[in-house]
N, C-alpha and C positions, 0 to 999 in steps of 0.2 A: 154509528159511533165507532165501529171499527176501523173505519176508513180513514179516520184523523190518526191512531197511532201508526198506520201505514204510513200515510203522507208525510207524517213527523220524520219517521226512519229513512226515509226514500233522501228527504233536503240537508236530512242531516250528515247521510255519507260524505259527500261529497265535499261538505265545507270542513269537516272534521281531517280532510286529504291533504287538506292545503295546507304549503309550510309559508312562513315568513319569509322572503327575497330577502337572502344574503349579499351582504356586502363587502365586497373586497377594500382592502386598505390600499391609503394612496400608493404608489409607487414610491423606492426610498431615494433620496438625493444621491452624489457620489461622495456627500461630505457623512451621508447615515450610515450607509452601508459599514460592513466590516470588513477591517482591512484584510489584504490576503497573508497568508502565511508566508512567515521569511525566514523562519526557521524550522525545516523537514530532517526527517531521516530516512534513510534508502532501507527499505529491507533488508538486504543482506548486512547493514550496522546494525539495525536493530537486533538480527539471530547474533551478529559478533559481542553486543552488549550482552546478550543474553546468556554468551559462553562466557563469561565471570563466574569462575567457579565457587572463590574465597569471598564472591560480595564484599571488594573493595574498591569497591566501582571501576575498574579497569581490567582490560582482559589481557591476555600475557598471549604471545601467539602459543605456547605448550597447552593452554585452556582452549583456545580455539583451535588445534588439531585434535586433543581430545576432544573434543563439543562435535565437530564436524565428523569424527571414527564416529561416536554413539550415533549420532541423525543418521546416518546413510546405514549402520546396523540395523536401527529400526527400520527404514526403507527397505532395505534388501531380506526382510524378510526369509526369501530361499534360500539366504547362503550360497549367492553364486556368485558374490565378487560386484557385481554389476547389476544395474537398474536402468531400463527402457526410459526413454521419454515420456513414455506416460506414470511411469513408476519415479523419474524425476519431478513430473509437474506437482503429483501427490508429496513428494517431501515439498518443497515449496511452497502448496498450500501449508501444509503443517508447521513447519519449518521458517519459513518468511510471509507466510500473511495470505497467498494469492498464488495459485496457478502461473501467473503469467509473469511476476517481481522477476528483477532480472537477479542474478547472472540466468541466464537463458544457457538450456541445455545447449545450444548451437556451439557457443559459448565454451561451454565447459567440457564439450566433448572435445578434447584434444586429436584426437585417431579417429576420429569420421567414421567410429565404427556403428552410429547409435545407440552407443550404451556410455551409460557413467560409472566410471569407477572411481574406486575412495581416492586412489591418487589425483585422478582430476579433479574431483571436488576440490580436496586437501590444497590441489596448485591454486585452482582460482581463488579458495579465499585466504592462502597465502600472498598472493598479488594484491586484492583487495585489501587486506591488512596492511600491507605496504603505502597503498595508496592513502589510506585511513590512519597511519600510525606519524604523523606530523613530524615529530618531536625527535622521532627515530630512537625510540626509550626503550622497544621491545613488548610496549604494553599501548592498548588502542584506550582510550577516556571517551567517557562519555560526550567531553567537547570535542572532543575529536571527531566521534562519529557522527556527529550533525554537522548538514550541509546549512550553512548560513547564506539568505539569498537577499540582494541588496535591494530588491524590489520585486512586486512579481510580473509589474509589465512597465513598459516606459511611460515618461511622466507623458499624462492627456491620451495614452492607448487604452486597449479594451482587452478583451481577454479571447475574443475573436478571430482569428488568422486574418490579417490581411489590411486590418481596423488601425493599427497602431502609426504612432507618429514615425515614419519614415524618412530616410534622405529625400529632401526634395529633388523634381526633376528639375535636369540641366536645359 
């Protein structure tokens, strides 16, 4: 009589193991899928959007030189004027989203000394504000600083290098 509630436990592991065979869903059409975004913003608009200091939705470049002195203050923690490339990629994570968002220290370092200083910063995203400031107002907008994209690949491409519909050969 013992030997049946053994046997019972012994057949029952094992079915008790087994899951249901999942099923993957169809593949989506080109017409299911979601469209790609056509409207982005660059990190470094997004930190100049951020420097609005009166939250009037627009940023005045006097906001974005103060915004950009306070960031690199907090970067420079020692109080020596200047922050290493890896002391840059840290504001940048903090500051723009990611390590690696451009303006790139390469970039920004004007004097090839490998260090950043506030005037560098200050230059590059004075230049950037120029580029981003359309209207020529003195102040960057929020439409301003989105990049509007008319597609994200050409019409019948992919998103694959190489895939897309090309000049044909001669």
């Amino acid at each position: 009589m013992r030997v049946l509630p053994v046997l019972m436990l012994a057949f029952a592991a094992p079915l008790s193991a087994q899951t249901a065979p999942t099923v993957a869903p169809p593949p989506l059409t080109p017409q299911q899928r979601q469209p790609a975004a056509t409207i982005v913003a660059e990190p470094a608009a997004m930190f100049i959007a951020a420097c609005d200091a009166n939250g009037d939705g627009r940023t005045t470049r006097d906001e974005l030189t103060a915004c950009v002195a306070r960031s690199f203050a907090d970067a420079d923690s020692g109080h020596v004027g200047s922050i290493g490339y890896i002391g840059y990629a840290d504001w940048a994570l903090k500051w723009l989203g990611d390590r690696n968002a451009l303006p790139s220290p390469f970039g920004v370092d004007r004097d090839g000394d490998n260090r950043i200083t506030l005037p560098e910063l200050e230059a590059q995203f004075a230049s950037l504000f120029d580029r981003f400031d359309v209207d020529k107002d003195n102040a960057a907008t929020r439409a301003e600083l989105l990049t509007i994209r008319a597609g994200a690949f050409p019409e019948g491409g992919s998103s694959k290098k190489g895939r897309g519909r090309g000049a044909e050969p001669r």
